[in-house]
Structure formats: C-alpha cells, structure tokens
C-alpha positions, 0 to 999 in steps of 0.5 A: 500500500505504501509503494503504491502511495509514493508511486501515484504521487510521486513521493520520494522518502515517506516516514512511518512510526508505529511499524510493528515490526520486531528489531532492525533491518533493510530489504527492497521490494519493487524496487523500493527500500524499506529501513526499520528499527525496533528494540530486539523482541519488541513487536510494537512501536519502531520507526521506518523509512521506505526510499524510493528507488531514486532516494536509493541511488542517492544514499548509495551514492553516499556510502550507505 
C-alpha cells in the first residue's frame, strides 16, 4: 500500500512510526527500500523509512 502511495504521487522518502515490526533491518521490494528499527523482541512501536528507488541511488551514492 505504501509503494503504491509514493508511486501515484510521486513521493520520494515517506516516514512511518508505529511499524510493528520486531528489531532492525533493510530489504527492497519493487524496487523500493524499506529501513526499520525496533528494540530486539519488541513487536510494537519502531520507526521506518521506505526510499524510493531514486532516494536509493542517492544514499548509495553516499556510502550507505
């Protein structure tokens, strides 16, 4: 849903709180990358990023 948000109105990064999701990570899907962190073994609250496959290039363009 999110990907399909940022892609009909052309958004760049889109920030989430309340993620849900246990510890941290980075994965990509449809091309998009998605960073989020949590405290280990805690599934509620986190933050997250997702980047749009434009917003990626750049943040590779920096190193990471």
């Amino acid at each position: 849903m999110v990907i399909e948000y940022m892609r009909a109105r052309r958004v760049e990064v889109y920030c989430m709180q309340e993620t849900w999701l246990g510890g941290s990570g980075v994965y990509c899907n449809k091309g998009y990358t998605i960073i989020y962190a949590n405290e280990d073994g805690v599934c509620r609250g986190g933050v997250g990023i997702v980047l749009s496959p434009a917003a990626t290039r750049a943040w590779d363009a920096t190193g990471r």
